[in-house]
C-alpha positions, 0 to 999 in steps of 0.5 A: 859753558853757561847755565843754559846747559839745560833743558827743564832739568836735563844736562846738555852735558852728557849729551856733547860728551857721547857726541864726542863734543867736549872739546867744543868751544862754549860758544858753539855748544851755546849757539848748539843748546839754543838750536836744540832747545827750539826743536825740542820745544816744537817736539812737545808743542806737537805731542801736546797739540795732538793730546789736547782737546781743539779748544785747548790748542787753539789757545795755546797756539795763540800763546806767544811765550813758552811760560805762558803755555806752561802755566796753562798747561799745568792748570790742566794737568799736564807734567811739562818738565816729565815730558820734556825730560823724555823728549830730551832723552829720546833726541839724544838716544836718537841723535846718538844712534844717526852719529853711530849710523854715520861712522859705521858708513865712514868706516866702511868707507874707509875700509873699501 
């Protein structure tokens, strides 16, 4: 897999393994990071849009590149990569979980 494996620090890695993903084809867990990393990024953007003043949305809404939103943000005291690790972490507890949801209905499925 390619070094886009990451999302600000954080190893998609891990992640394709407890999905039971490892087996999956470079190409497909790229074209999957890439999915994931833009609902990370509108996660944050919507926890940071609610936490900031309407000036301070405003203006990073009317930002078109994501270096540009975080150069402004960190001018104004934000920890971008703290923040983005724990959406990282919460999408993967919380995609985890659905998965284990899923088999215990396949199970039961199988089992009726």
């Amino acid at each position: 897999m390619s070094d886009q494996n990451q999302f600000f620090g954080v190893s998609f890695d891990k992640f394709f393994d407890d999905m039971g993903f490892a087996e999956m084809s470079d190409e497909k867990k790229n074209a999957m990071v890439d999915k994931i990393a833009g609902i990370l990024e509108d996660r944050i953007m919507l926890k940071l849009v609610g936490s900031l003043s309407e000036e301070d949305a405003k203006a990073i809404q009317a930002m078109s590149e994501l270096e540009e939103v975080m150069t402004y943000l960190d001018g104004k005291g934000f920890n971008i990569t703290e923040l983005a690790a724990q959406e990282a972490m919460d999408f993967r507890e919380e995609m985890i979980g659905n998965m284990s949801y899923v088999q215990g209905l396949i199970d039961n499925e199988a089992q009726a």
